[in-house]
N, C-alpha and C positions, 0 to 999 in steps of 0.2 A: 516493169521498168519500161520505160521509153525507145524510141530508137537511137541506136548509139549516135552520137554527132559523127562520127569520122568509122568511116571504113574498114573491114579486116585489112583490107589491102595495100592504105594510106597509113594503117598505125604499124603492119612488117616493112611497107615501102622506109618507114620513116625510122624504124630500128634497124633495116639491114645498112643506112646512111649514118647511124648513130655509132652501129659497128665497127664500121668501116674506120672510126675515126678520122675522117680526113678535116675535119671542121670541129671548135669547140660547139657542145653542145646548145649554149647561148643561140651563137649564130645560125646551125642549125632549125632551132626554134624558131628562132625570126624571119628566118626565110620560107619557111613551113605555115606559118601562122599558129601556132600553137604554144604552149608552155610546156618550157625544158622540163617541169616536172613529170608533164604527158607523157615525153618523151623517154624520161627514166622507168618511169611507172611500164610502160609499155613494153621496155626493154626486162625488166623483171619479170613482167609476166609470159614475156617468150620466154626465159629459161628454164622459170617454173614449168610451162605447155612443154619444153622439151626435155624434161626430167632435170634438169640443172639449177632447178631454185634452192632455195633456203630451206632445210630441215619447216615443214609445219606452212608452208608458204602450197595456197590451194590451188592447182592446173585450172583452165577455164572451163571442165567441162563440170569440175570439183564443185565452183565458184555457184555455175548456174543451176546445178544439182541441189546445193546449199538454200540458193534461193526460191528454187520452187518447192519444196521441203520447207523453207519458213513461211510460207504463203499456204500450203496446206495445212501446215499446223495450227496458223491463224485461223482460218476454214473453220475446221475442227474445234477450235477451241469455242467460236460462236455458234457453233452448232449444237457445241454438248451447251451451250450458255443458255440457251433456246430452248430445248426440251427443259433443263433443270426447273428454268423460270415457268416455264410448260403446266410440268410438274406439279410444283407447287401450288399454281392455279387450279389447276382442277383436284388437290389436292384440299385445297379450301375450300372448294364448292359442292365436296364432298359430303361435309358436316350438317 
């Protein structure tokens, strides 16, 4: 993955203001430059990170564990693709 557009810092800055409630989250957003969605999303996944998400809903450290785990799998799965095909070739050159 890429580097994140925004910040750890800039995305707690912007849910502990989100918390706060003092501003709909629209406005919020707008002032921010960002979308209110960001901004929920973000705030979801602080409660997830502090054990308070939703039954089933992944912490970040879960998140990127997940992802490097499907990127090895991948690995792997062209690697075993590689010998098979391997394999098979010098299993025909055999004869």
């Amino acid at each position: 993955m890429g580097t994140p557009r925004y910040s750890k810092e800039f995305k707690a800055e912007a849910v502990r203001l989100f918390k706060a409630g003092n501003k709909p989250v629209a406005q919020l957003a707008k002032e921010l430059g960002v979308a209110a969605k960001s901004i929920r999303d973000w705030a979801k996944q602080a409660d997830a990170d502090a054990g308070r998400g939703a039954p089933g809903v992944l912490t970040t450290p879960e998140r990127d564990e997940l992802i490097a785990l499907r990127k090895k799998c991948r690995e792997l799965e062209r690697e075993r693709d590689f010998l098979q095909d391997a394999a098979t070739y010098f299993a025909k050159t055999k004869k």
